[in-house]
DONUSE-104383 format. One record per residue (C-alpha): residue number from 0; chain; x, y, z. Coordinates in nm, 3 decimals, decimal comma. Example, Ala and Ser with C-alpha at 12.3 -4.5 7.8 and 13.67 -1.06 7.14 Angstrom:
2
k/c/east/north/up
0/A/1,230/-0,450/0,780
1/A/1,367/-0,106/0,714
END
This chain:
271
k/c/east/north/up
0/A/8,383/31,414/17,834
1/A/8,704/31,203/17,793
2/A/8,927/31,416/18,057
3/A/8,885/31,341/18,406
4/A/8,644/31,523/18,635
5/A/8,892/31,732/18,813
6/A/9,044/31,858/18,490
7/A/8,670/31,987/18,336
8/A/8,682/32,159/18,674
9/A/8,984/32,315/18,656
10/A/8,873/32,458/18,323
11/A/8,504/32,523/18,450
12/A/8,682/32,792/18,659
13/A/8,988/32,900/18,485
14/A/8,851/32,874/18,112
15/A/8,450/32,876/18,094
16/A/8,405/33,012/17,773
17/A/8,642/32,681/17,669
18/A/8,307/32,459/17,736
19/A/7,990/32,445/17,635
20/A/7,632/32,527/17,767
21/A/7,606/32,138/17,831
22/A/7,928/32,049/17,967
23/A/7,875/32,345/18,237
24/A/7,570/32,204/18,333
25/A/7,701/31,868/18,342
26/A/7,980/32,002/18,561
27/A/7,768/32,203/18,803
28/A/7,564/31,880/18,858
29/A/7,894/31,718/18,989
30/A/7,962/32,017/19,181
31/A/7,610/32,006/19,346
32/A/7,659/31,632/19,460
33/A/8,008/31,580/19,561
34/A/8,154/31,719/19,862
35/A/8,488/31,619/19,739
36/A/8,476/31,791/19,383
37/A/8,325/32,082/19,571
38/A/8,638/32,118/19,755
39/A/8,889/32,080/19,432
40/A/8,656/32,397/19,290
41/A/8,724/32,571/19,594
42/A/9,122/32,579/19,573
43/A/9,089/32,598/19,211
44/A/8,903/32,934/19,267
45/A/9,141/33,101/19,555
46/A/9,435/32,988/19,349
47/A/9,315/33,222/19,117
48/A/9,238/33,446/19,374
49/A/9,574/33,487/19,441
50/A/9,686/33,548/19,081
51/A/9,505/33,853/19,017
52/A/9,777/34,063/19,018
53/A/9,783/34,015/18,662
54/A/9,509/34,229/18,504
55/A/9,357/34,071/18,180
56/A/9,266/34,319/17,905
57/A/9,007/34,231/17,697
58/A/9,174/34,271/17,355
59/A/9,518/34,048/17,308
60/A/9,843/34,229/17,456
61/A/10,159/34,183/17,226
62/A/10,464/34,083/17,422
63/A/10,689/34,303/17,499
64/A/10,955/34,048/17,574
65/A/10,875/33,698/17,359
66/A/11,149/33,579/17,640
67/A/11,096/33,637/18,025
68/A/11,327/33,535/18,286
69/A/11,162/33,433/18,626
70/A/11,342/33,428/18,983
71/A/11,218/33,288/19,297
72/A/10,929/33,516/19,496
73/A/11,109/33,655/19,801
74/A/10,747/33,574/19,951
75/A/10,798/33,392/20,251
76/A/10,741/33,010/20,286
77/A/10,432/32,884/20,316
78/A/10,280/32,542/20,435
79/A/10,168/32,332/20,232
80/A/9,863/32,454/20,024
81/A/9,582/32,117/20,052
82/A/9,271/32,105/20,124
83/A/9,124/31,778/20,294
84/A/8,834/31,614/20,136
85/A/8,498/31,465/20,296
86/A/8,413/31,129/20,253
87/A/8,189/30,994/20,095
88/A/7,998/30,779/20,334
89/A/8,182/30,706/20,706
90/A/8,289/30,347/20,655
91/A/8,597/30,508/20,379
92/A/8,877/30,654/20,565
93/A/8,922/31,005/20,548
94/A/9,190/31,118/20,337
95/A/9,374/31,418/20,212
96/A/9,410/31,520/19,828
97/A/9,479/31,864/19,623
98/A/9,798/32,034/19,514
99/A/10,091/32,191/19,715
100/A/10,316/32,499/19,588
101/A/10,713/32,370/19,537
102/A/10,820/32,682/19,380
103/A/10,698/33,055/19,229
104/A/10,890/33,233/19,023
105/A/10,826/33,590/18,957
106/A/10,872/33,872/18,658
107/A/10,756/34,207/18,855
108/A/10,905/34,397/18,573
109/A/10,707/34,203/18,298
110/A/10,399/34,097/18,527
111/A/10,425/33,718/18,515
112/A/10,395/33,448/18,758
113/A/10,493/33,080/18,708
114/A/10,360/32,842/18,976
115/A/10,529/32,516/19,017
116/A/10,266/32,247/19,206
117/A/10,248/31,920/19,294
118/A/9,930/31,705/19,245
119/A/9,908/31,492/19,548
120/A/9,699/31,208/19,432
121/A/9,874/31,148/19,096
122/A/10,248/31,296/19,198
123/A/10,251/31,466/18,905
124/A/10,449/31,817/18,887
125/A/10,185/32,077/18,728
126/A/10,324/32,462/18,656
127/A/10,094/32,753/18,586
128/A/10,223/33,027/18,372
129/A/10,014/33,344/18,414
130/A/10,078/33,684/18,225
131/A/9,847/33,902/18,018
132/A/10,005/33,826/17,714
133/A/9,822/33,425/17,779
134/A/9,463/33,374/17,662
135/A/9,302/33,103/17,780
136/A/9,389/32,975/17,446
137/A/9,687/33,075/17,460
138/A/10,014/32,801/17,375
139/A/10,326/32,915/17,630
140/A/10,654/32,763/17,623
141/A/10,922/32,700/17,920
142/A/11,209/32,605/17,989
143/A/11,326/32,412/18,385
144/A/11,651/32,356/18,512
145/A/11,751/31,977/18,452
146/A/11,523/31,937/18,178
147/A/11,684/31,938/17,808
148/A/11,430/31,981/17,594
149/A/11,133/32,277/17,560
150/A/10,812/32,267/17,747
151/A/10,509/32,299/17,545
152/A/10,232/32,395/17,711
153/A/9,833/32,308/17,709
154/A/9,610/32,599/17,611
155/A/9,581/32,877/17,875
156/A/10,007/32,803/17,986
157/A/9,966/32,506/18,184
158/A/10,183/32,224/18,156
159/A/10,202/31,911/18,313
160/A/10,561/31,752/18,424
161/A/10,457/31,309/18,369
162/A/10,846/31,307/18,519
163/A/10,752/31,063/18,843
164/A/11,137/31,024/18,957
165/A/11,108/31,398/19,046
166/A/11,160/31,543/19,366
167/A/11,010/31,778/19,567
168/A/11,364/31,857/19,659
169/A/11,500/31,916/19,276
170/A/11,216/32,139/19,208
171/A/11,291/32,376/19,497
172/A/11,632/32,436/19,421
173/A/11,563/32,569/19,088
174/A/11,684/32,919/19,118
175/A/11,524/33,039/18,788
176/A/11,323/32,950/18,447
177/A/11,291/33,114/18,124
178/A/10,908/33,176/18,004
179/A/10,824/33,162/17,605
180/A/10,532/33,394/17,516
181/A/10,384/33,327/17,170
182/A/10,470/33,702/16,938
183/A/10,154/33,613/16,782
184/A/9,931/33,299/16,646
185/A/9,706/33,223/16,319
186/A/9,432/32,917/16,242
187/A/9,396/32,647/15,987
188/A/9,040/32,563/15,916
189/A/8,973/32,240/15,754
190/A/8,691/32,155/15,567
191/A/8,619/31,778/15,733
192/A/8,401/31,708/15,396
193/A/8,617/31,782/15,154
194/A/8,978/31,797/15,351
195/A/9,076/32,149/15,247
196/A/9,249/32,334/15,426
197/A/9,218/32,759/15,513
198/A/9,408/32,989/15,679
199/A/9,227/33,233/15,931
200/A/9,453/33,530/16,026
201/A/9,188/33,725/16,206
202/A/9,342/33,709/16,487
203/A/9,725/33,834/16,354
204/A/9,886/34,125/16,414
205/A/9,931/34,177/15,988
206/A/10,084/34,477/16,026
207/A/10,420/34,295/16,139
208/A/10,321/33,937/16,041
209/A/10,229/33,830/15,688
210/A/10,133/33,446/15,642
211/A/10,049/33,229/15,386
212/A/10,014/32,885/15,311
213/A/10,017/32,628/15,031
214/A/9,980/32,246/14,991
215/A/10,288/32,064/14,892
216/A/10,205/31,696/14,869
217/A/10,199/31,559/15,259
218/A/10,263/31,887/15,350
219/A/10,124/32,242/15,465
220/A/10,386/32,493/15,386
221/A/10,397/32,813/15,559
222/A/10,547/33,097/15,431
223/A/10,594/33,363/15,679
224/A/10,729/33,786/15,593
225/A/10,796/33,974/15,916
226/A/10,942/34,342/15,976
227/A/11,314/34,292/16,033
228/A/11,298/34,385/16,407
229/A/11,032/34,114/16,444
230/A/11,183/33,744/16,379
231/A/11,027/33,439/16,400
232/A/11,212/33,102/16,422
233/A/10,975/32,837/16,612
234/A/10,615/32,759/16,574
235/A/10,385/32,561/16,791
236/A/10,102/32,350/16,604
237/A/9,870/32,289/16,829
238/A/9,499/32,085/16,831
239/A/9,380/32,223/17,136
240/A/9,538/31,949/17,338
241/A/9,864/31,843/17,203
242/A/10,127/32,056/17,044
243/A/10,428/32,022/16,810
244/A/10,749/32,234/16,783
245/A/10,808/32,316/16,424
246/A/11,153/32,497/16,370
247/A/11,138/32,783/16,041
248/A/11,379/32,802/15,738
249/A/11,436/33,033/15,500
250/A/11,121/33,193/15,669
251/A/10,871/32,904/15,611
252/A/10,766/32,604/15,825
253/A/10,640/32,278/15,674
254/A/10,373/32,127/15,853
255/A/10,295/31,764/15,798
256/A/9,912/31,684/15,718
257/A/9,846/31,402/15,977
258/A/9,863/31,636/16,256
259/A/9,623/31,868/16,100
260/A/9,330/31,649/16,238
261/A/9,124/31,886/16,441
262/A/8,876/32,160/16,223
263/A/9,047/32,401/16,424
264/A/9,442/32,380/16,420
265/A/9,625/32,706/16,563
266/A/9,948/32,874/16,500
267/A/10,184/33,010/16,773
268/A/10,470/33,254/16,681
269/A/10,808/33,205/16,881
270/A/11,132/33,403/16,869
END
């Protein structure tokens, strides 16, 4: 397990079927003997408590609207959302760790939620997306006031903000943000023996989307036929941790071969 503890956690409750038999049991072992990663599972689970407004069907939900735009909840203000963790033995100071809400932003109309936290031990800004157009493997993309270029997020719509010279202050006064739901997604399957590479479109809506694919040199090239009320101009490559923006002309998309590395490499669909 090359993440950090508190990240398998945050997984072991928001995405179980993402791990294995053994890295569940692995992670229940921590869970068992740590008061402290006890704690992070417990505001891990009512944070998504508190998103369960969204209702989850069990087959995937086409967008509606590929493009969402998000306003502040009129909610109230709240303190600060920590949780203060145990230590370990009672010569180590006690000391307080976990996230805080800066911001929520709100889609009643469209059912969507995007949470903006801060991490306190790391500072780092993390924002949820959460809709039931997102699978837990699900690629989302956003876009923040201040910030140029489009955010890309980690499967299941989280992304994480490594921007250290920003303020709690800057992130509060955003006044809206613009959500990116995927209009659909396909897989690349390589062969690690012999390098070839197939494309798996079980999972495509092919009644609006037709996709296929052919080696040119360095390249995957994706050629991509939609229904004219149904465009595509972006695609997201993604290895189940990092993913690429890939803009489309003349209705294809070249995809280099060096970041087809994974067995599994997936598709995302973007107006």
């Amino acid at each position: 397990m090359k993440k950090s503890k508190r990240e398998h956690i945050e997984t072991y409750i928001f995405g179980p079927d993402l791990l294995s038999k053994e890295q569940k049991i692995v992670i229940e072992k921590w869970l068992d003997s740590d008061a402290e990663l006890q704690a992070i599972a417990q505001w891990y689970s009512d944070f998504k408590k508190e998103i369960q407004f969204v209702e989850k069907g069990k087959s995937k939900v086409r967008p509606k609207l590929p493009k969402i735009h998000l306003f502040p909840s009129t909610t109230p203000k709240r303190k600060k959302h920590t949780f203060t963790l145990a230590a370990k033995t009672s010569a180590v100071k006690k000391r307080k760790a976990g996230f805080y809400t800066l911001r929520t932003f709100i889609s009643e109309e469209n059912k969507v939620l995007v949470r903006v936290l801060r991490d306190d031990d790391s500072g780092m800004v993390q924002i949820h997306a959460i809709s039931e157009n997102i699978e837990s493997d699900d690629i989302a993309m956003l876009r923040v006031p201040g910030i140029n270029d489009l955010m890309i997020s980690e499967p299941g719509g989280i992304f994480f903000l490594k921007l250290d010279h920003l303020s709690d202050d800057e992130v509060t006064n955003w006044e809206s943000c613009t959500l990116f739901l995927s209009m659909d997604r396909a897989d690349l399957l390589m062969n690690r023996e012999t390098g070839n590479i197939y494309l798996d479109t079980h999972r495509t809506d092919k009644e609006k989307l037709s996709i296929s694919i052919a080696e040119e040199g360095l390249c995957i090239k994706v050629s991509i036929k939609t229904e004219q009320d149904y465009r595509i101009n972006k695609v997201v490559v993604s290895d189940g941790e990092k993913g690429y923006l890939l803009l489309t002309e003349n209705e294809t998309v070249e995809i280099p071969r060096s970041v087809i590395k994974n067995r599994l490499t997936s598709l995302f669909f973007f107006n």
